[in-house]
N, C-alpha and C positions, 0 to 999 in steps of 0.2 A: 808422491803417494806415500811414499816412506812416513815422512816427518808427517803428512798430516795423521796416519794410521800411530805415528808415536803419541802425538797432540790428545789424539781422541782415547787411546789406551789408557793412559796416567790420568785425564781428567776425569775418563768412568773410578778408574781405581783410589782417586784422590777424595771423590764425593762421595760415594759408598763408605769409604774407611772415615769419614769426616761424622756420617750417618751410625757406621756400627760405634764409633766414640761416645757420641750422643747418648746409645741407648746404654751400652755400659755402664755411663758417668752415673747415669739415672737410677741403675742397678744395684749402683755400689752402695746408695745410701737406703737403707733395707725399710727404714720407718717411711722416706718418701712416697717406696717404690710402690710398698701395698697402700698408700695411700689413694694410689691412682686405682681404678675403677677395675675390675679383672679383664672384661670385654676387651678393653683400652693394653692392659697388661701382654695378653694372647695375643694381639697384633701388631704389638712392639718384639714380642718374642720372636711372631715368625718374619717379621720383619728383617730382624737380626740373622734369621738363619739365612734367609733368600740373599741380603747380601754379603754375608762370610762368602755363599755361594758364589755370587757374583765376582767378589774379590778374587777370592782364589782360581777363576777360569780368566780374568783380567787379567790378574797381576803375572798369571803365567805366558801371556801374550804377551803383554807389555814388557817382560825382562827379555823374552825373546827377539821384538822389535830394536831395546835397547843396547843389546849385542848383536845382532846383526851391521846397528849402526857402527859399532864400537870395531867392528868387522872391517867395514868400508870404508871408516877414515884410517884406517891402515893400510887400506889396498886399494882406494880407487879415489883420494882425494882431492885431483882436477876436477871432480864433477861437480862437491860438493863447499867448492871456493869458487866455482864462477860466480861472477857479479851479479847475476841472475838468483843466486840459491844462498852465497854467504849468509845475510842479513838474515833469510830464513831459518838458517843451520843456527846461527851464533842466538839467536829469540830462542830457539826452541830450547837448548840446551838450559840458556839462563832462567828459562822457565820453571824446569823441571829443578834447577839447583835452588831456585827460590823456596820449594815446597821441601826441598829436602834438605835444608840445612837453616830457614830462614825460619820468623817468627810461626810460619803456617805448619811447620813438620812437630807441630806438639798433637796437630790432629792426628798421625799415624801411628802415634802410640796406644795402639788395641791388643787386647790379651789374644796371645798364641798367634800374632802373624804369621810365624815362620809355616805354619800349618796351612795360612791363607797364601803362600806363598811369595806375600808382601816380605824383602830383604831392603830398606831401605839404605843398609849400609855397602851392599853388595850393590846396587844402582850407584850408587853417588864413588866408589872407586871407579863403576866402568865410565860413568860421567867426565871423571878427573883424565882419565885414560883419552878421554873422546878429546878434551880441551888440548891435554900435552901432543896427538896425533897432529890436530889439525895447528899447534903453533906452529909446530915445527918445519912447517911449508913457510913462515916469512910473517911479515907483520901483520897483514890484512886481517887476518884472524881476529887479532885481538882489537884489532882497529874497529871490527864488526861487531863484537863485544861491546862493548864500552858506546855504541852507538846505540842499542837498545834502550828505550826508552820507558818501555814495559815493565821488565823483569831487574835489569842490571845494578849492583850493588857490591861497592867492595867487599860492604861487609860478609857480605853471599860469600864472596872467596874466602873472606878471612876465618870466618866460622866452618867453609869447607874445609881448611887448611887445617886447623885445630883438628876437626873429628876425626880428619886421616891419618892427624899422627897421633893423638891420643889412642886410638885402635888399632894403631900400625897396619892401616890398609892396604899401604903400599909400598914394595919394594922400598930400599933408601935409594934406590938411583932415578927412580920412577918419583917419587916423594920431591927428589932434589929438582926434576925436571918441573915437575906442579908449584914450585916456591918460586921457581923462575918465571913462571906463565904470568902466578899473580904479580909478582913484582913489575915485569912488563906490561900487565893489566894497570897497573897502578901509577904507571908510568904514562899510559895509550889514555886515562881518564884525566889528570892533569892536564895533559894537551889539551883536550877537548874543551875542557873545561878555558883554557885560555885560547881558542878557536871559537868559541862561541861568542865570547866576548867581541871579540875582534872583527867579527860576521854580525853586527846588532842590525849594521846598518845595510843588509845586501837589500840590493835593488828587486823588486819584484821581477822584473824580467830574468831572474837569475834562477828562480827558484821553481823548484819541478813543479808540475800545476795538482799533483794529488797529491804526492806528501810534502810541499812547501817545505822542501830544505835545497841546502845547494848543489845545484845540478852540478857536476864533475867531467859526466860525456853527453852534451844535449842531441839529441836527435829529432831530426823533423819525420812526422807522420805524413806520408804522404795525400792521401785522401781529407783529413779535416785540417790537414798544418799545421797543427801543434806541436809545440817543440817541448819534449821532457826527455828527462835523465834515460840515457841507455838502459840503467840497470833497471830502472823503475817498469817500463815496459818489456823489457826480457821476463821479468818476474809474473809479469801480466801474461803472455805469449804462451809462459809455460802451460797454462789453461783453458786457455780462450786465443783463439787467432784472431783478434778483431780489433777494431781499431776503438778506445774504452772512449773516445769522444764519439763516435759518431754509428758505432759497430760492423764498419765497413772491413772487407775482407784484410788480413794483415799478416804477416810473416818479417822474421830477422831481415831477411836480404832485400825487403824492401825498405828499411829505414833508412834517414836519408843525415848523416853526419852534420850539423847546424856546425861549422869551422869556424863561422863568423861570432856568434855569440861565446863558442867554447873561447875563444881568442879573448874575448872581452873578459870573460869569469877570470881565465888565467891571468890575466891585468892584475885586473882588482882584488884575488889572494895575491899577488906578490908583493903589491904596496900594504899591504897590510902583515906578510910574512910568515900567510899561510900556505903550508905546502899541501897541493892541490895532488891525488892521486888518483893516478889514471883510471878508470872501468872501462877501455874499449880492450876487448879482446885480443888476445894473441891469436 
């Protein structure tokens, strides 16, 4: 509920601020602006006001969402590394790093944020803060990083890493912990990048049947027999108890451990000399 109530905050507050930019930009050049029609004029104006309005009742939710987060991965971090929620936690973050440091954060630049209560610089240190919490549980982190397919980009990091010390956002011990993060991020993409390669040729039977990547802990569903990734169906569970082939009733304790094909996947990364990591729960 969290992450999606974060998802939904930034992307009201990202389109409204994309919107109040628009009418600004249009504002600033004075011979265009009367050129447009008055009628046309008046309901760009109030346009403009309803969403500063909007902004500033968002933006004030959304930084509170975003520190609560910032909250929880300092105090309650097994919940938000289960294999179930990682891949979730590490999307959304690089989500939000994309808008706020990447080609798109030139749209946030509108006259008197700080008034809409848009801080975009005060989001992207508690962002950095969220990253260095949850490395520092082990690799998976950044493992789940660097697997996003959506948002992920070093350069994200690298332009993060700039803004923070150009504005000295952060502590220097805090700063030294975030340089570490990327460089281990930078380290976890490499890999990848040479695991991909080495994976051209997996066997279709390997491969989860909704996100077609490689299963790690396959599990049988009991009712339609399908076999997919632990993690993939845990993620599914959290929402929905049903079985997503067939909608039949479904629950954790009924999956059923596939030993034989996990056996097999484990094979065929080792001959190839990929290190396969584990998703079955402790």
């Amino acid at each position: 509920m969290l992450l999606n109530d974060s998802i939904y905050l930034l992307d009201e507050v990202l389109l409204k601020l994309t919107k109040i930019k628009e009418t600004e930009s249009k504002m600033l050049n004075r011979e265009e602006w009367f050129n447009i029609p008055a009628d046309t004029r008046h309901e760009l104006e109030q346009e403009l006001q309803n969403n500063q309005m909007y902004v500033g009742t968002f933006s004030r939710l959304a930084n509170e969402t975003v520190l609560l987060l910032h909250y929880l991965s300092d105090n309650s971090i097994d919940t938000f590394l289960r294999p179930e929620m990682i891949d979730r936690v590490s999307a959304m973050l690089n989500y939000f790093l994309s808008h706020l440091t990447g080609p798109q954060r030139k749209n946030l630049a509108v006259k008197r944020s700080n008034k809409l209560n848009f801080n975009p610089r005060m989001l992207l240190t508690t962002l950095a803060q969220i990253y260095i919490n949850f490395h520092r549980q082990g690799s998976s982190f950044a493992e789940a990083v660097v697997r996003d397919d959506r948002s992920f980009s070093l350069d994200l990091f690298n332009d993060a890493l700039r803004i923070l010390k150009s504005h000295k956002l952060l502590p220097p011990d805090r700063l030294a912990e975030f340089v570490r993060f990327v460089k281990f991020v930078e380290k976890k993409s490499s890999e990848k990048k040479v695991e991909d390669q080495a994976l051209d040729d997996i066997p279709e039977e390997f491969l989860d049947p909704l996100l077609s990547v490689l299963m790690k802990d396959p599990v049988i569903l009991p009712s339609s027999k399908t076999t997919i990734d632990r993690s993939t169906i845990l993620r599914h569970l959290l929402s929905n108890e049903t079985d997503p082939f067939n909608r039949s009733h479904l629950t954790v304790d009924m999956l059923i451990p596939n030993v034989e094909l996990k056996k097999r996947i484990e094979e065929f990364c080792n001959k190839r000399g990929i290190k396969l990591q584990d998703n079955t729960q402790k």
